[in-house]
C-alpha positions as CSV (number, residue, x, y, z in Angstrom):
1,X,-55.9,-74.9,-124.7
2,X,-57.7,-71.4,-123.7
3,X,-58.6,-69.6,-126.8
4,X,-57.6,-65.9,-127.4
5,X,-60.7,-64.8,-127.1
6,X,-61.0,-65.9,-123.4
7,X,-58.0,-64.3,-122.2
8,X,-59.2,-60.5,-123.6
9,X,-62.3,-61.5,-121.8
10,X,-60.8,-62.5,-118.3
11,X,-58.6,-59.3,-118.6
12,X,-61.2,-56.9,-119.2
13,X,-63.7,-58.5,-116.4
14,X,-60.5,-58.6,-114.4
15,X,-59.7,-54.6,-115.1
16,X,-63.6,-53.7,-114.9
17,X,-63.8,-55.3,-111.1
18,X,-60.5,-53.5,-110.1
19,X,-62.2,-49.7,-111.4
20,X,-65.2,-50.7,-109.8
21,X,-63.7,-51.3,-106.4
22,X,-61.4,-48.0,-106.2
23,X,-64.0,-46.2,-107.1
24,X,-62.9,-45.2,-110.8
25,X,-65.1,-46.6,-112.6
26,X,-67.7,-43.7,-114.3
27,X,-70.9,-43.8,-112.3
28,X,-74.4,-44.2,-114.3
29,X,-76.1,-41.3,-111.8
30,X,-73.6,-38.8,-113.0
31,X,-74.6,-39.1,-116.7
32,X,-78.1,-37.7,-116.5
33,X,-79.9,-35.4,-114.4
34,X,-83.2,-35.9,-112.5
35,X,-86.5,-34.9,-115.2
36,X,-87.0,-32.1,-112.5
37,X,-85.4,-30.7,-109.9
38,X,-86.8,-28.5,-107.7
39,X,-84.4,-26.2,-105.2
40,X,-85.3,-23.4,-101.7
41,X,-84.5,-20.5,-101.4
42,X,-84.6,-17.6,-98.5
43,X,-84.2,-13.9,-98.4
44,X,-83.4,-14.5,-94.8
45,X,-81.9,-16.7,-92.1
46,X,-83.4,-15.1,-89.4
47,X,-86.3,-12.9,-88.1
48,X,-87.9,-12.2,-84.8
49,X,-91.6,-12.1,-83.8
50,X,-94.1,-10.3,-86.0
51,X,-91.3,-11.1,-88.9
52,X,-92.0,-11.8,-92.5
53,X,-89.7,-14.2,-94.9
54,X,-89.8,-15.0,-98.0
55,X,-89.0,-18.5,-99.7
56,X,-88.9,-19.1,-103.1
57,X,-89.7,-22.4,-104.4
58,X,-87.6,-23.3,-108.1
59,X,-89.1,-25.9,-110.4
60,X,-86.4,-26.5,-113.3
61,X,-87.4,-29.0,-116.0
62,X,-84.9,-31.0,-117.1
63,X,-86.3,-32.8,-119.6
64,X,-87.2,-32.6,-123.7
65,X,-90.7,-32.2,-123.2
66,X,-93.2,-29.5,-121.3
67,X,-94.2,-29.9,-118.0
68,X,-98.1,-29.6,-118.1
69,X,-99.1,-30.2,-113.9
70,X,-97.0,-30.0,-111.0
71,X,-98.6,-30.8,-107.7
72,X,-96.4,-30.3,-104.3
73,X,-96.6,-30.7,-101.0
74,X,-94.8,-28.8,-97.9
75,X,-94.9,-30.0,-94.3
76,X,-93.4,-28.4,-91.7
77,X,-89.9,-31.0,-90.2
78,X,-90.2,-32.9,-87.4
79,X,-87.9,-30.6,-84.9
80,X,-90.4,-27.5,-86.2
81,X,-93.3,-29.4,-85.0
82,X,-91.9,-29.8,-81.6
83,X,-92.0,-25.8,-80.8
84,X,-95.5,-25.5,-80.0
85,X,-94.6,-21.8,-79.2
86,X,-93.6,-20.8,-82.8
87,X,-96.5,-19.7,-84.2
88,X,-95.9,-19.1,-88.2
89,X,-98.5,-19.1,-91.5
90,X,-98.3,-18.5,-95.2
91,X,-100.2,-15.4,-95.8
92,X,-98.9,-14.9,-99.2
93,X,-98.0,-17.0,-102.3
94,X,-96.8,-15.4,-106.3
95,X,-95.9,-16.6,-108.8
96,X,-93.0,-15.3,-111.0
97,X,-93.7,-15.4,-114.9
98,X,-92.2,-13.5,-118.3
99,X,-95.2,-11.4,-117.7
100,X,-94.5,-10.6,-113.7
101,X,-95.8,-11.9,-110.6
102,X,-99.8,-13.0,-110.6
103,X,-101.1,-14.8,-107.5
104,X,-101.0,-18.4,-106.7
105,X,-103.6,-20.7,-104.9
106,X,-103.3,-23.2,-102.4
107,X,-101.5,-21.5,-99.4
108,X,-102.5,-22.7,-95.7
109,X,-101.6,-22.4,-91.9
110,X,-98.6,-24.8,-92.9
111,X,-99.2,-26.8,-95.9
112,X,-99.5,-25.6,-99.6
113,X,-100.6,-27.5,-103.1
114,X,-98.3,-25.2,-105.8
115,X,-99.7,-24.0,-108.8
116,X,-97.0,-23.2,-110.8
117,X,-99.1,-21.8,-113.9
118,X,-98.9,-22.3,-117.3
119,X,-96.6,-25.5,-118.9
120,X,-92.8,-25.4,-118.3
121,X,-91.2,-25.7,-121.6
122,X,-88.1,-27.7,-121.5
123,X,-84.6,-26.3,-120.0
124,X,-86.9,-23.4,-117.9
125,X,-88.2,-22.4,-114.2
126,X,-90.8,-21.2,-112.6
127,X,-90.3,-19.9,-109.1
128,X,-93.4,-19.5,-106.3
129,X,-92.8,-17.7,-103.5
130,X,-94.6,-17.8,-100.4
131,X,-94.6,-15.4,-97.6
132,X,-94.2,-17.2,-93.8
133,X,-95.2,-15.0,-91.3
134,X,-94.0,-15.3,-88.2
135,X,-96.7,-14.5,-85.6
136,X,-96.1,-11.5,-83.0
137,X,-96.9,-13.6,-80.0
138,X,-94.7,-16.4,-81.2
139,X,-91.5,-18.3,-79.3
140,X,-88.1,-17.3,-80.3
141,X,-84.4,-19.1,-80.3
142,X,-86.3,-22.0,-82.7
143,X,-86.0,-23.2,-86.2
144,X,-88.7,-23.3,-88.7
145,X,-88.3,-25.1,-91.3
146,X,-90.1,-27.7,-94.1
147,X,-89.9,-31.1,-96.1
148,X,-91.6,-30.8,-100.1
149,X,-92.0,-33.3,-102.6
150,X,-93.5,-33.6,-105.4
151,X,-95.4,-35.1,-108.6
152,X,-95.2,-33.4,-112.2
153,X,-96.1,-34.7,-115.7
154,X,-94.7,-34.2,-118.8
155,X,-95.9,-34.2,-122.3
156,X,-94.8,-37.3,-123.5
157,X,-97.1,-39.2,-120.8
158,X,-94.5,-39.9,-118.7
159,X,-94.0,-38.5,-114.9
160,X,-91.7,-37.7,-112.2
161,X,-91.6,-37.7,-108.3
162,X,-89.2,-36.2,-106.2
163,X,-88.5,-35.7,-101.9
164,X,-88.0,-34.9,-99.7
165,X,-86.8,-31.7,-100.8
166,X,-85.6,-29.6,-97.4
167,X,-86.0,-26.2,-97.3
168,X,-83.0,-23.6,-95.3
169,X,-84.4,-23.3,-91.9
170,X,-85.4,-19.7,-90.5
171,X,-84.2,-18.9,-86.9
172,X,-86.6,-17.2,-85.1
173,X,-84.9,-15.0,-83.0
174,X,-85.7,-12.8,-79.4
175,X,-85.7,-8.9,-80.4
């Protein structure tokens, strides 16, 4: 004789399996979001030789606890790196803060270790932006465009890594 019990049990495993298969089930991913995310932006799609474009690099923290080092990486994508005649740099890097914008460290020809200042308390940004420059004498009709990730630690001793993160690709268009 099958107790009670049993039955319940068969039914709900039964039930469970048939959410799970048709997708209904709630997903665990959904429920909490990464401990920081970090997001691209542009103030342009395009620009020609000799341009200037600005991307802004957001760090949000998502957690309960401060954000006391970031450390992030940006590389230029594969397709980019197959245009030997765009010819780009960072010349200029800020960071925004309550205060306004103070400079940053770390940019070079095409790679760039963020310093996003001070701790990020939890629930807050900070955004860097860099300035890419596109050279005069540089190819058009081509995409530029980068990978990021990154590393950051909070105060409760834990950390976080994240990427690739893509930035929106710039279009270097003939004037």
């Amino acid at each position: 004789m099958r107790s009670p019990r049993m039955r319940r049990l068969g039914l709900t495993t039964v039930l469970g399996l048939f959410l799970a298969f048709f997708g209904l089930a709630p997903s665990a991913s959904a429920a909490d979001p990464a401990p920081a995310g970090l997001t691209f932006a542009t103030d342009a799609a395009t620009t020609t030789p000799g341009g200037t474009v600005q991307l802004s690099m957001t760090l949000t923290n998502n957690k309960t606890y401060d954000v006391l080092f970031v450390y992030q990486t940006i590389e230029p994508t594969w397709l980019t790196t197959q245009r030997p005649d765009l010819k780009y740099s960072f010349t200029g890097c800020t960071l925004a803060t309550a205060a306004g914008s103070t400079p940053c460290a770390g940019t070079g020809p095409s790679n760039l270790g963020t310093n996003y200042g001070a701790t990020i308390p939890p629930g807050q940004s900070r955004t860097v932006t860099l300035t890419l420059q596109v050279a005069a004498d540089s190819g058009c009709n081509g995409n530029i465009g980068f990978y990021s990730y990154y590393y950051a630690e909070f105060s409760d001793t834990t950390n976080t890594s994240g990427g690739p993160v893509f930035t929106p690709e710039t279009r270097v268009l003939c004037a």
